[in-house]
Each structure stands twice: as C-alpha cells, then as structure tokens.
N, C-alpha and C positions, 0 to 999 in steps of 0.2 A: 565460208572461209575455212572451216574446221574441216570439213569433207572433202576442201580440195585438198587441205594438206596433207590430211589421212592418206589421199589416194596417193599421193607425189613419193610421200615418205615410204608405202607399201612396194611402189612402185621401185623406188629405187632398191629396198631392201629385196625384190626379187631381182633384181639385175645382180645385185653384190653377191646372193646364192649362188648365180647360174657360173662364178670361178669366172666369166670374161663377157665381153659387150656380147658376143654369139652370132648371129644370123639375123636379120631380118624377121624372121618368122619366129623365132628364139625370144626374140623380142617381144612382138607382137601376142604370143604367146604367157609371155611372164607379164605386161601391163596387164590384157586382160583380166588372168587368176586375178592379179592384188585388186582390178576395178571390180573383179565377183566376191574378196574377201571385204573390201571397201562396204559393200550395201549391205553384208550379214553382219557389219559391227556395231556396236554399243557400247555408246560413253557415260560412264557412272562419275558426278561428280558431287560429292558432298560441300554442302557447307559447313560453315564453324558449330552449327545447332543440331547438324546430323544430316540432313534432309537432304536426299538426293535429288538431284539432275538429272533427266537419264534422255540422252538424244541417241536416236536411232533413225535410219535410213528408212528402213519401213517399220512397220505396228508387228511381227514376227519377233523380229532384233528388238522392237522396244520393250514389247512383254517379257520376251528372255533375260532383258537387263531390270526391269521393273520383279520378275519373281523373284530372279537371286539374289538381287538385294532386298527383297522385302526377307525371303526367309536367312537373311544373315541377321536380320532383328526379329524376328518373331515367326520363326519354323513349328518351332513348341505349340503356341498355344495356337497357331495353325492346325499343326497336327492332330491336336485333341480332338478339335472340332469335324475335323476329318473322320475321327473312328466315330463320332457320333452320327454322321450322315451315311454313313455305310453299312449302320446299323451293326456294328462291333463292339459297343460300351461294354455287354455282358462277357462278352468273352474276355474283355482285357481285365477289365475293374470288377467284373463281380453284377449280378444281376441286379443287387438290391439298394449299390448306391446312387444317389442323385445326379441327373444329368440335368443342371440347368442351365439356362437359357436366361442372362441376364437381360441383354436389352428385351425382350418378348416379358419377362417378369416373370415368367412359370419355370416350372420343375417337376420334372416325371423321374420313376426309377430307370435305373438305365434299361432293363428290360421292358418298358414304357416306351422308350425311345428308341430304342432298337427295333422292336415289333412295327412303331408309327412311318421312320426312315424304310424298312423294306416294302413297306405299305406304298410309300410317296413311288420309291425305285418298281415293286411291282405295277403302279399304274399306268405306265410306260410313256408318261409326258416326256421324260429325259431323251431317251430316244426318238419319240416325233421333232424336241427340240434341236437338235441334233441336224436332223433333216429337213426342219421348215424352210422355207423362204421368206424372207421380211416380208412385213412389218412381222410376223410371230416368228422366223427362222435368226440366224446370225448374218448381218451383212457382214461382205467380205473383210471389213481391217478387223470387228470384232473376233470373227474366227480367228483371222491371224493370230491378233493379242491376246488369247485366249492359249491359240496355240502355243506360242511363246514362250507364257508365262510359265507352262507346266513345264515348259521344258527348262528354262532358267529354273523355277526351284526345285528338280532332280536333280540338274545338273550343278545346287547347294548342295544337297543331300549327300551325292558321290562323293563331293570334294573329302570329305573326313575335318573341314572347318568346325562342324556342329559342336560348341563345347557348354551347351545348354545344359544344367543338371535337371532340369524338369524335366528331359528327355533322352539324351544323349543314349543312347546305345539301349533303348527301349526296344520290345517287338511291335510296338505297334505304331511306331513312328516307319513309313512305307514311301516310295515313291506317289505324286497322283496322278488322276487324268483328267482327260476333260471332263467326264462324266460328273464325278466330285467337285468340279469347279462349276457345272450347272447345278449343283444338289444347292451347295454354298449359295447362287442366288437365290435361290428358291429357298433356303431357308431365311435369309435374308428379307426376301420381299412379302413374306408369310406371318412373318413375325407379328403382326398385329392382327393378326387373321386365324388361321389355322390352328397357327402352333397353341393360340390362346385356349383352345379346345385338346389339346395333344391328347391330355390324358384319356378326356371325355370318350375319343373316338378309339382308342384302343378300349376302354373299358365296356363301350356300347355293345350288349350282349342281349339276344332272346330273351324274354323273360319265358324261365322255368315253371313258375308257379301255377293255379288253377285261373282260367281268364275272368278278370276284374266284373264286378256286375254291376249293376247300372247306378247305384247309389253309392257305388266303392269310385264309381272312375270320377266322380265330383273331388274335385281339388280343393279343401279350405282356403279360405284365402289368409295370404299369412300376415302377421303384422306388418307395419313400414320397414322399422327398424331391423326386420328379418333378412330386406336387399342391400345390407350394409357390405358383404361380400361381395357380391354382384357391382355393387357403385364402385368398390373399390379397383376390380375388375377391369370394369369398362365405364366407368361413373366419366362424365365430363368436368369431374374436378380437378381442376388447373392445377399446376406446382406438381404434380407427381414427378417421380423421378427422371424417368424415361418421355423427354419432355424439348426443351430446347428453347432459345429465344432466338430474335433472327428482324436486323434493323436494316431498312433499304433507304437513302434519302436520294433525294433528285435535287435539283439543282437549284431550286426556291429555298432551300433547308442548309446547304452548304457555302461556307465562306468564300471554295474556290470556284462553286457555281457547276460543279460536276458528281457523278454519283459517285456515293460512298456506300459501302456493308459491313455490317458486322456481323458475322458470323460466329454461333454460340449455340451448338449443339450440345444438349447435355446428357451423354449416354456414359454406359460400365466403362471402370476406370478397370475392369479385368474381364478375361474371357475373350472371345473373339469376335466382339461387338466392340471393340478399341478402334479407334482412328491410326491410320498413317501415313506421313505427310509427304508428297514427291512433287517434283515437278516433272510431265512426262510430254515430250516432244520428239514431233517426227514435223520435221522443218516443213513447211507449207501444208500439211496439213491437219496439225493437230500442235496444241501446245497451250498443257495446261498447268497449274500450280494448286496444290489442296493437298486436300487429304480424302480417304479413300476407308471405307470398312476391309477388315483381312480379307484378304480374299477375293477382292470382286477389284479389277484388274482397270477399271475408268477413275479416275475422278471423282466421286460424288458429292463434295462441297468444293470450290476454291475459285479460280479467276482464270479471263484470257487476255488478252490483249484489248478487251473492248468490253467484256461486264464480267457482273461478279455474283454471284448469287451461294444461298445456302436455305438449310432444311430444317423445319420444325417439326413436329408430330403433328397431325390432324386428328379431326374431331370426326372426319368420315368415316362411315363405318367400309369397310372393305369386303363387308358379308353380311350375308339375310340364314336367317334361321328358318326353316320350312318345318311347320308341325303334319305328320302325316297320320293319316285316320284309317288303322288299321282293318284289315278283314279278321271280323269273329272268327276264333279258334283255327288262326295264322299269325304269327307275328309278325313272319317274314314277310308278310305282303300288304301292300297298303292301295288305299283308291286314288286313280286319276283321270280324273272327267266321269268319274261314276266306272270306272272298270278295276276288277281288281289287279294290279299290278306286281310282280314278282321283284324282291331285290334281289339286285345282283351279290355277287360274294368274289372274295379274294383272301386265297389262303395265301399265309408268306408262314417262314418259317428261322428261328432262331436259337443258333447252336452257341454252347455256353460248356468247357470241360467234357465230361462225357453227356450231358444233357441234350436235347434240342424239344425247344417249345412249339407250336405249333400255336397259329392265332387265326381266323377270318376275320374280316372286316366284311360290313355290309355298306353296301351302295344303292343311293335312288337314283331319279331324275332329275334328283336337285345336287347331290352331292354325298360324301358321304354319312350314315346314321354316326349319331352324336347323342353322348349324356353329358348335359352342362350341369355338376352336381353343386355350382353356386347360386342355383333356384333353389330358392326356399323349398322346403318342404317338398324335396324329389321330386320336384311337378313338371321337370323336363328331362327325367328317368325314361328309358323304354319299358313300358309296359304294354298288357296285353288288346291295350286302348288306341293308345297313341305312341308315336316315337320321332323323334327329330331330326332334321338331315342338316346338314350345312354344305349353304352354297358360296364358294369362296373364288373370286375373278379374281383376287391376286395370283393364285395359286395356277393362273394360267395365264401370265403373261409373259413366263418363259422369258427368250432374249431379247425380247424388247426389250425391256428394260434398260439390258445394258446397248441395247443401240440406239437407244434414246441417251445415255449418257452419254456417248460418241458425238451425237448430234449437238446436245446445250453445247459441250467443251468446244464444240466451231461455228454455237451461233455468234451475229456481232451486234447484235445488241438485245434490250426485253423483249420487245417486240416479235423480234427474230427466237428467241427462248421458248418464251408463249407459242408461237408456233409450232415450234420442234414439239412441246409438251401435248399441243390440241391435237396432234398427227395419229403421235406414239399412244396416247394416254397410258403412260405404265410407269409414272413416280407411284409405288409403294407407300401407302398410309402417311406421306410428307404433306407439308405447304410447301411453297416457295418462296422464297424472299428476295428478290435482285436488283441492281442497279446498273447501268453503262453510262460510257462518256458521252455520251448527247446530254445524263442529266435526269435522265427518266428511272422513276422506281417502281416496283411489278410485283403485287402479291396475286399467289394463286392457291387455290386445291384447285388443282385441274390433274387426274390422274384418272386409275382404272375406280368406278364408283359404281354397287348395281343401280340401275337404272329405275332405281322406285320411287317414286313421286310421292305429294302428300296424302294427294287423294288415292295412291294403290295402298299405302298404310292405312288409310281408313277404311276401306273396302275389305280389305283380306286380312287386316289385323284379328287375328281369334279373340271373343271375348276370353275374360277370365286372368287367368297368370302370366298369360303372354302380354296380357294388355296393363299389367300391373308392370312387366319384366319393360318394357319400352318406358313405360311415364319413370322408371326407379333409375333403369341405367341405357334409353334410348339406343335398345340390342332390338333390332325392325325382327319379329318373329311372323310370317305369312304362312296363308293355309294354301300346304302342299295337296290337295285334293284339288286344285285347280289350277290346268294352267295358266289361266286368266291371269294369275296371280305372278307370273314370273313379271322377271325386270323387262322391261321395254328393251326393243330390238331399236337401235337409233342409227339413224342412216348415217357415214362414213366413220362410223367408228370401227378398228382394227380388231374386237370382237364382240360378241353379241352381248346382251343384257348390260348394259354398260353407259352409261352418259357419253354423249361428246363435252365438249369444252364450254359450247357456247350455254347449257344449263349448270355450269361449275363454277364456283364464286370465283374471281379475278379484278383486278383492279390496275391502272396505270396512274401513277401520281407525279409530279414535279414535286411535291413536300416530303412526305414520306409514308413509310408500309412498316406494321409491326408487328410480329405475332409471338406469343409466347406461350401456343398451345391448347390456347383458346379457340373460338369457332374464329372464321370467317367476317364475324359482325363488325367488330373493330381494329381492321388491319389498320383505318385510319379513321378514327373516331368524328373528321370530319366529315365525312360522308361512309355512312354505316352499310351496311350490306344486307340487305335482307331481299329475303323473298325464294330460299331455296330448299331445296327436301330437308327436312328434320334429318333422312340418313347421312347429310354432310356435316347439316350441325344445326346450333339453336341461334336464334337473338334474341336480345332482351332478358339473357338470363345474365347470372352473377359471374364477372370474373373474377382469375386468379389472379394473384398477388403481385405476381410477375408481369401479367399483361398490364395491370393498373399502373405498378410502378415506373415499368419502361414506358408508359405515353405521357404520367406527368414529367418525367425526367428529360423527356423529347423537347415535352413542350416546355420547360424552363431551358434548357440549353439554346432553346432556338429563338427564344428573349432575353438571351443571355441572364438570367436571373438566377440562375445556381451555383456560382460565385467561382465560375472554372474561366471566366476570360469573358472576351467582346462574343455576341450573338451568333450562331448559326456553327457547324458544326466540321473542324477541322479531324484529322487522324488524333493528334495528342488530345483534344478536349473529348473525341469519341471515346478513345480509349480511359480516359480518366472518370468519364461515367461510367464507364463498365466496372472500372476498380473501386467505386467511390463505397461499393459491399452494404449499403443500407437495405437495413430490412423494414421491408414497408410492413411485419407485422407490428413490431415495434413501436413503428412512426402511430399506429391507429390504437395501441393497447397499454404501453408499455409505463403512461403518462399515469396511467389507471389503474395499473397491478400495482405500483408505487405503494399511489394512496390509499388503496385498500389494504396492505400489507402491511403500513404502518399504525392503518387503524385500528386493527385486528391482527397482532401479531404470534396470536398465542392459536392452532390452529389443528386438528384432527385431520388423520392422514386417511386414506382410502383403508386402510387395515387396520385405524382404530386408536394408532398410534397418536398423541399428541406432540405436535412439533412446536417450537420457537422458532418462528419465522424471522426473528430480528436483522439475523445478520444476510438473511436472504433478503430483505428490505433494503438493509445498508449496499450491499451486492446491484442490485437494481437498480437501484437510485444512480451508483454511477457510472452503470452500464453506456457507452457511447451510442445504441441502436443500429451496429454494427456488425458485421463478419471479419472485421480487419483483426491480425495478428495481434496489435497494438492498440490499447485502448478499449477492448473491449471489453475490459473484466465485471464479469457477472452476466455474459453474454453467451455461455455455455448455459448455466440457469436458466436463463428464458429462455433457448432452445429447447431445455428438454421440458420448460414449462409447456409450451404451446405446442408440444407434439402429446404430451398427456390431454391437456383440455380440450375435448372434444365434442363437449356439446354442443347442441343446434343449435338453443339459445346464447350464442358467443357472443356476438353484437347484440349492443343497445338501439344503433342504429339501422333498419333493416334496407334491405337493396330496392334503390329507386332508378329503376332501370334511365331515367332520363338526368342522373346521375351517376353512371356505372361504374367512372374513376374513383370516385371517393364514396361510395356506399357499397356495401354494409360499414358502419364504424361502431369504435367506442364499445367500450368491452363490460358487460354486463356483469356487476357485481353477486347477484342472487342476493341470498341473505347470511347473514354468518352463520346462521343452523338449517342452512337448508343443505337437502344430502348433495348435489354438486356442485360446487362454485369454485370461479378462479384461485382461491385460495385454498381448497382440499389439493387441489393438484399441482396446486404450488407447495403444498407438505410433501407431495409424492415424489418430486423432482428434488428437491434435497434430500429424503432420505436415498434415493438413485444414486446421487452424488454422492452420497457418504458412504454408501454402500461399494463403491469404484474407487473407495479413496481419492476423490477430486473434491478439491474446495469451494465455496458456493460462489467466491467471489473469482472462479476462474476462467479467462478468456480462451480465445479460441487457439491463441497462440499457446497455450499450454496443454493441448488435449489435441486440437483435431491434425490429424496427422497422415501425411502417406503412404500409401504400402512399401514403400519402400525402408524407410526406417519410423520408427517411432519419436526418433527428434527433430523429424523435417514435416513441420506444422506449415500448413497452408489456408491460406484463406477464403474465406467465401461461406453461406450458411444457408438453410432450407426451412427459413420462416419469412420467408418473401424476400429475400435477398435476391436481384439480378442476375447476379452470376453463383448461382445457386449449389453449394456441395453440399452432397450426403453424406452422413457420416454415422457408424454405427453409437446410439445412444442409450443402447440396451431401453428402448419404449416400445411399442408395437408395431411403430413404423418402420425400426430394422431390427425387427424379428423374422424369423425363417431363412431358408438356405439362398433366398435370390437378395436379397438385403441386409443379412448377417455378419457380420466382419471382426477382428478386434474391435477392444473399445475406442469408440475416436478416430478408428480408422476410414480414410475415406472409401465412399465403394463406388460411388456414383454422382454425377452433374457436368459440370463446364469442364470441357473435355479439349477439341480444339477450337481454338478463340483465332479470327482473322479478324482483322479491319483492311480495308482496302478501297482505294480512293483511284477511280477511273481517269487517269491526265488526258488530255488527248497525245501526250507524247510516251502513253503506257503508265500500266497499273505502277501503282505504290504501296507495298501492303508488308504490314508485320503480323506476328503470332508467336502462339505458343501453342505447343503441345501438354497439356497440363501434367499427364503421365510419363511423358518423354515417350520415344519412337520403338525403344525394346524391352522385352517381355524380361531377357535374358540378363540376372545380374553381374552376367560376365564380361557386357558390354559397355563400352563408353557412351554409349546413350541411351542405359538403362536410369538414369537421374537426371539428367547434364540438364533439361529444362524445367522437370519439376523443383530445381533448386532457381532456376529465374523466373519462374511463375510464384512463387515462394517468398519473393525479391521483388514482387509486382514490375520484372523486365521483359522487354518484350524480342523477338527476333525478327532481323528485317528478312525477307523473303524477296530475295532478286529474282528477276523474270527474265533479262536478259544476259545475252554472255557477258557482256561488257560489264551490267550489273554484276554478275556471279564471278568474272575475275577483279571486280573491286573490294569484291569482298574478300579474299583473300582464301578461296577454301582449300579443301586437302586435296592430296594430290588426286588426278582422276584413275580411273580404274577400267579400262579396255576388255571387254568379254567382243568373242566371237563365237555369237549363234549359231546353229544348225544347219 
C-alpha cells in the first residue's frame, strides 16, 4: 500500500511540474521518471526508542537508507575503525599508541596494526573477493546492499549533519568503499582467530643469532601454572567477557505452545564491536528486525516473520597451529614431505610524518609464520629449529558470510536455518541458538571448523610444549612437515579443510537449547552431546557459571517453581528471569565467606597489612546475592572479593561430571594461617575499596555505572550473574587497555537483549539496547535506552506497519538513492 502511494503521489507531483496535463506522451513520460524515482527510494522510520525501519524497493535503496542512518548514530566510531583497516592508525595517532580491538580482547601498537592491515590488504583476498562467484563471491542483493550502504554513509558524510566532537572536522574521517567494507568483515570474522595472534605475526622475524644445537633446541618443560596466560587466552573457561547467553524454547517449554528466544549477546559496550538495532525490509523478499555489528550491512542477531535466533561465542577453535622443522642454517625454509621448502615473503610498507617503515611477513603452506609469545618459556618463538605458522579458514570465508546472513533472514523456519548454515558453513567462531512457530528449538556450532579429527590430534600432535599447549588451553598445534597432517578435504563443503555440518554438534528440541559459551555438551542437559573433535570442544568438563545457572533457572521456570507465576515460559516471566540478576557465585560461596568471616574477623592482607574484617562481615551478611541496583548492599564486596580469589582449591566440593549443574560447590576455607584463603582476599577487597573511597557495605547501585554519566548505575554483575556486566574493579580482571575503564564503569557484557515469541499471526518481541543506538553525545539516543534498561523497561519492537503505526513513531524520513 505504501508503494503504491509513493508512486500515485510521485506521479502526480510530476504532472503538477510539467505547468499542464501536456500530451499523451508528456504524460507517459512524467509517470514513468516518478515509477523509476519510486524503486530508488527509501523509507526511514524510527520508533519512540530510536530504532529504524528502513523499507526499500530493492537491497541498493535499502543499504543506502540502512548506511545513512546507521552513520547519523555512529559515523565516529565507524570511522576510527576504518583508519585502522587501511592501515592509517600511525599516521593519524602516532605509531606507538594502542589500537585495540575490544570484542577479539587484544591490542597491538598502532604500528602493530597498521603493518598487520596492509599485510591482510597485500594478500590480495579483498580483491579475489570482490570478483568470486558464490558460495565464496557476493550474490547479487548482497552486492547491492553493500553497494548501497557506502553510498548512504558518504552521502551522511556530505551532508555537513556530522556534529560528533569525537570527529567532526577530523582528517581522518574520509569517505569509504566497498573494499573497507570487505576489510570490516574480515575483521569481524577473524576475530577469534587471526587477530588473536596480530601481534605475534607482525613480530615473527628470522632468528639473527648463531643456529641452536641440539641440546639448546630441548624446551624445559615449564610448570602448569606457567599456562595461566595462554588459559586466559584461549582457556575454555566460561563467564569471560566476550561471551554471551542465548535461550531457544520449543513448544513443550512454552505456555503459548510456540517458540520463544532470548537473545543475550554480551560484547564492548565501546568501540566498533557495539550492536545496532534496525529493522531492514524490502517487501517480499527480505524482512528483518535485530541488531547488527557497525558495519556489516545484514542482520546478525534478531527475528522474521517465522523464527528467531541469536549468537553465542564457541568453544571451536577456528585455527590449527602448524609447528615447521626447519632446514639447518636456513630459517627461511622448512621441510615438507621430507623436501626442503622455501617461505614465501611479503613486503608492505608503512608511512607515518616524514617516516616510512618497511616490514616482511613470512608465509608457508599452511598460513602465515607466527610467534605466540603466551607459551611459556618462548617455546613457540622462531628459532633456528623450529617456527610456527597459522592456518586460519575464517580468514577465508570472505562473503559468504554475509550471504549466509541474507540467507537465515529468509529462512522460515530451524530446520530451514540449519540448512542455510550446513550450505554456507561461514558463522564466524558463534553457536546458534533459534526457535520458529511450529514450536521447534535449534542449537548449533555448525560453521567454518578445520576439519581435524581426534585421531589427526593424536597422530600429528608434536610431543613436548605443543602437547602441554593443547591439554592447558586445547590450541590443536600439528606437525607441519607433513601433509598427512592437514585438515581433511570433506566433500560438499564450500572450501577445503573444513567440516561439513553433519560432523558439527547440532540438535533440534521441542523443550529447549542453551548455551552460555560453553561447549556443545549441554545445550540441553537432557540429552548431552558428545562424541565430537576436542577442536569444537570438550564434555564432561566443568561449566561456567552462566551455563549452570541458565539450566537450573529453565528448569524451575518450567515447574513453575521460581515463584515468577504458573509453569512454562511466557515473554513477561522470560524476561523476568533475565532480570531476576542472581549470582550463582554467591548462591554456592556466599553462605560460607559469612561464616568464616565472622569467625575470624581479624585478618592479614596480601601486603602484610592487618585488616578488621568486621564490617566486611556485617556488609555480607546482608548482601541479597544479587546484581540488582536495590538491595544489594555489600554486593560490590563480593564482586571484587571473587574476582581476587583465585585459587584452584576454590571449591570444597570438586566437579562430578554426572552432576555438572551444581558441582563444583562450597567454598573452601584453608586454614586461618595458611598463606591463601578466602579471607586474605577478602582483606584485599576492602583495602581496594578504601583505597576508591567506596564503602564495604556498598551496592551496585552506588558504583557500577555507564559511560555515559557516572550517576546512571545499571544493573547486572560478572560473578555468575545471567545477564552478566563488566565493570572496571581495579583487580586484574580489568587491568590493561582492552578491560580498563573508570572505576565502576561498565566496559563490557549484556549488550542487546531480545525476547521474542513466534505467534503464527507474527513475531512479538521486546528489547533493549543496553548502550543505546549512538556513539554521539549529541544525539537523542545517545542514553534514551540505557536509562530504561537502568529502570529494568523493555522496548516493544513492531515488525509490521500496522504494528509500527500503533506505535506512534517520528515522522518518516524519505532518501532517494542513486
């Protein structure tokens, strides 16, 4: 109805031009133009929370209406990310400050990243991408919407709207292209892959020195505790930051008998790893609602008209490490199949003032050489022995990717999802989590995985460091002197070394699917998952906090036994578990730091200092086990308690895998004179506190707060809390430049939150943006939702027009594309 109007009103307004009715052909001529101005235009319609509508005749018009509105909220810190993929940091900022890379968790100098970007741009993927043909080229609407979009956000950029002070009248805020919009995915889909090595591979150099002799190249082996870097890394331990939760139910599980999601990604609340929420349609054949990372122009979590789905992190690894066995007094060259082989090389070059550096990177048959300097004891340095390469198949999935996102946003139901996913294989280090109206829920890792088996780990796994680097932080390192050794070639998969689907854990439920960044094993604890490569993940090992808490809280909601209403699981009682902010570290410790606290309240601090514990007791005692604003006082306390205590001896009770919800428990005392125990580090957290001027007994509603101001406290906590936020606590846990923040300030977690409930007469779903939609504090929806997430309110998200005019939103906003 909207498009015919458009044309009629177009229509007329060229007759009213032309001064009189005219000719025949006058005519004919003037409907025409408005029916070819008619298909280039795009309708921007916000709602009351901010969140655009953008219908468009074709995916051209819809990207141009999708860029320029994305950069009227967030051009800036678009931008930034921009000079970093172009390999510009040093020229604008200076060579020596930090470029990092929140959602990936690293940071290199910007001369780091500048040298790694002309690296990616010299290996000339961008350009084959550019020119492939699917499944690895762009099908036609993605080019379009690709095309689009660049052209909508220049054609922000011209307007002279920009009134960002992060950028506004900067040199190095530029027009982009498509190229920079392929770099974006690819930085994007690398991120748990590549980028995690950035530095490594720019630093990977010859060794200089005299060649190693045969009792020098034996590697000590180094203690356990030495992989504590390396775990932290790539450790499979749950609750990290960069993480997510992600609930599918089917229709045994729900009141109304239909699927439901919740959607709970939890990535940087800054940077250009931020969520932004649209809904983006081009009538019959595309028409989605979500939110989307900067930059990357599909959908990547939200709903259609028939399922819903969203993303957690996996446990998969996305790369194998190749150890290569050098030729004596060569460095550059290593054995394969018993020949000696030549690396290749790539010089790129980076200008800075009147500077310019010059760097090579060196390249094998597996990918490019790498120093991972979080091995212990430089034992995966280049040396004149050995040297490492990394083989990374994210790093080559190119636009699949995003034409696999084209694809889910027009499956209609999981079944149909799964398929798009088993086709493409190119989700990016995710799970899956979805539901549709038939009622069915869909957990998957099914993406790009290498294709290594258990039994190629055992065969090619190198004795020694490698074989300690695997069991410490399950990083699969293989001996590059054989090809035997690469990943399996698997028939119809879209490229080599790579699984297809049918070896990638998956599951279809009627009850439900959970995952909170755990493996695979317990999407649904009633039927467990096993029997697949250690490279996608484990079972039987210890989960996180998060994965424990979200299945007992499934399963009391769905016995109705958690005091939120009658059995099985409506939108209000979904979402009221999300809010409910219990920390399940609490629920297993918190009984026990108590009592220990009051029995021993006089207590020696980590520096020797004697503390009085008393009022830290009192504080405790009437802590709620909470992240709520309200009631939680003394619940800043045991935050920063249980982010100091970190022994391995934590638990009393240790993990009995055939009780994986509730084991490990019960929080081990030690002894009062023994050198660590819960109560050393419960002296260390209040002198912390004292040390910030915060008081022992103060909640979260007094301290943890958002970037936005310092008196807009939000809820939520990262000691097994659900909806889990980070916040700087000055402990080791946000120390450094990727976790760093003011005090209290948040940096990281529940980002955007959907629930959404499949009717057969069309989706139903609310949210929030937890950071709100713009970067820019100049806009009106730089806060507008972190102050109703703040208020535990949620935003309805209409899907159709009829919805979207009940709802009353702003006026729309007409662009004509190119």
């Amino acid at each position: 109805m909207r498009l015919r109007e458009a044309r009629r009103i177009l229509t007329l307004a060229g007759i009213a031009l032309s001064g009189t009715i005219g000719t025949g052909a006058a005519m004919v001529t003037s409907s025409a133009a408005a029916r070819q101005r008619s298909v280039h235009q795009v309708t921007v319609t916000r709602d009351r929370a901010g969140v655009p509508h953008i219908v468009a005749h074709n995916f051209t018009a819809l990207g141009y209406g999708e860029g320029y509105t994305f950069a009227s909220d967030d051009l800036c810190t678009l931008a930034n990310d921009i000079v970093t993929l172009r390999g510009e940091r040093s020229k604008y900022f200076g060579p020596n400050q930090l470029a990092v890379n929140y959602s990936a968790g690293t940071s290199a100098t910007n001369l780091q990243s500048d040298l790694y970007w002309r690296y990616v741009q010299a290996a000339a993927n961008i350009k084959h991408q550019l020119t492939a043909k699917p499944p690895n080229g762009l099908l036609p609407q993605v080019r379009q919407l690709y095309t689009g979009y660049v052209a909508g956000y220049n054609r922000y950029l011209r307007s002279g709207k920009l009134n960002d002070p992060a950028c506004k009248g900067k040199p190095w805020v530029r027009p982009i292209t498509l190229t920079d919009m392929f770099l974006r995915g690819q930085q994007i889909e690398t991120e748990g892959s590549s980028q995690q090595f950035l530095s490594g591979i720019v630093q990977a150099a010859p060794p200089t020195g005299a060649p190693l002799t045969h009792a020098a190249r034996r590697v000590a082996t180094p203690p356990q505790g030495s992989f504590d870097a390396l775990r932290a890394q790539f450790g499979d331990a749950a609750d990290r930051a960069q993480g997510s939760n992600g609930i599918g139910l089917g229709a045994q599980d729900t009141r109304s008998g239909h699927g439901m999601v919740l959607a709970n990604p939890h990535f940087p609340w800054r940077g250009s790893e931020r969520f932004w929420m649209a809904q983006l349609e081009v009538p019959g054949r595309y028409n989605v609602e979500g939110g989307t990372l900067m930059g990357f122009p599909l959908i990547g979590i939200g709903f259609n008209r028939n399922i819903a789905w969203t993303h957690t992190v996996s446990t998969s690894r996305r790369f194998v490490a190749y150890q290569l066995k050098l030729v004596p007094g060569d460095p550059t060259s290593y054995y394969l199949n018993g020949k000696p082989t030549k690396m290749g090389r790539v010089t790129v070059s980076v200008r800075y003032g009147a500077k310019t550096v010059q760097h090579t990177f060196y390249t094998s048959h597996w990918g490019s050489v790498v120093d991972v300097a979080s091995v212990p004891g430089n034992a995966y340095i280049w040396n004149s022995a050995t040297a490492y390469a990394l083989y990374d198949v994210t790093g080559q999935d190119g636009p699949r990717t995003a034409d696999q996102y084209l694809r889910m946003g027009q499956a209609t139901s999981v079944h149909g999802l799964f398929n798009v996913e088993a086709k493409w294989l190119a989700i990016p280090t995710f799970n899956t989590i979805a539901a549709d109206d038939h009622g069915q829920a869909y957990y998957g890792d099914v993406g790009a995985t290498p294709a290594v088996s258990a039994a190629e780990i055992k065969t090619c796994l190198p004795a020694g460091i490698p074989t300690l680097v695997f069991n410490a932080a399950r990083v699969v390192t293989l001996d590059g002197s054989r090809t035997s050794c690469a990943p399996a070639n698997v028939a119809g998969t879209p490229q080599r070394g790579i699984f297809s689907a049918s070896s990638e854990p998956h599951v279809f439920r009627q009850d439900y699917v959970e995952n909170s960044n755990d493996s695979f094993w317990l999407a649904n604890p009633s039927h467990p998952l096993t029997g697949f490569s250690p490279i996608i993940g484990l079972s039987g090992t210890v989960q996180g906090l998060r994965t424990r808490i979200g299945n007992l809280m499934i399963a009391a909601r769905v016995t109705g036994t958690d005091g939120l209403g009658p059995a099985k699981f409506t939108i209000p009682t979904l979402q009221r578990m999300w809010q409910g902010d219990r920390s399940e570290q609490a629920a297993l410790v918190l009984k026990d730091l108590v009592s220990y606290c009051k029995a021993h309240p006089i207590q020696a601090a980590s520096n020797g200092k004697v503390v009085n514990l008393a009022s830290a007791c009192t504080a405790l005692s009437g802590y709620n086990g909470t992240g709520r604003l309200v009631g939680s006082g003394g619940g800043w306390l045991f935050s920063v308690w249980s982010h100091l205590d970190t022994d391995s001896a934590f638990y009393t009770t240790a993990f009995n895998p055939a009780e994986p919800l509730t084991t490990p428990s019960g929080l081990n005392p030690g002894t009062p004179t023994a050198p660590a125990t819960p109560l050393k580090w419960l002296a260390d957290a209040v002198q912390s506190l004292q040390a910030h001027g915060i008081p022992v007994g103060a909640s979260y509603g007094q301290v943890q707060h958002a970037p936005q101001s310092r008196r807009l406290f939000v809820p939520g906590c990262d000691s097994g809390c659900f909806a889990a936020i980070y916040a700087d606590d000055a402990t080791p846990s946000s120390s450094g430049p990727v976790n760093s923040a003011p005090y209290g300030q948040v940096y990281d977690g529940s980002s955007l939150v959907m629930t959404t409930q499949l009717n057969p007469s069309g989706p139903a779903a609310q949210g929030i943006l937890t950071y709100s939609q713009s970067t820019n504090p100049r806009s009106r929806w730089y806060r507008n939702m972190t102050n109703l997430y703040a208020r535990a309110k949620w935003v309805t998200l209409p899907y159709t027009a009829a919805a979207l005019k009940h709802a009353h939103p702003l006026r729309p906003m007409t662009l004509q594309a190119p």
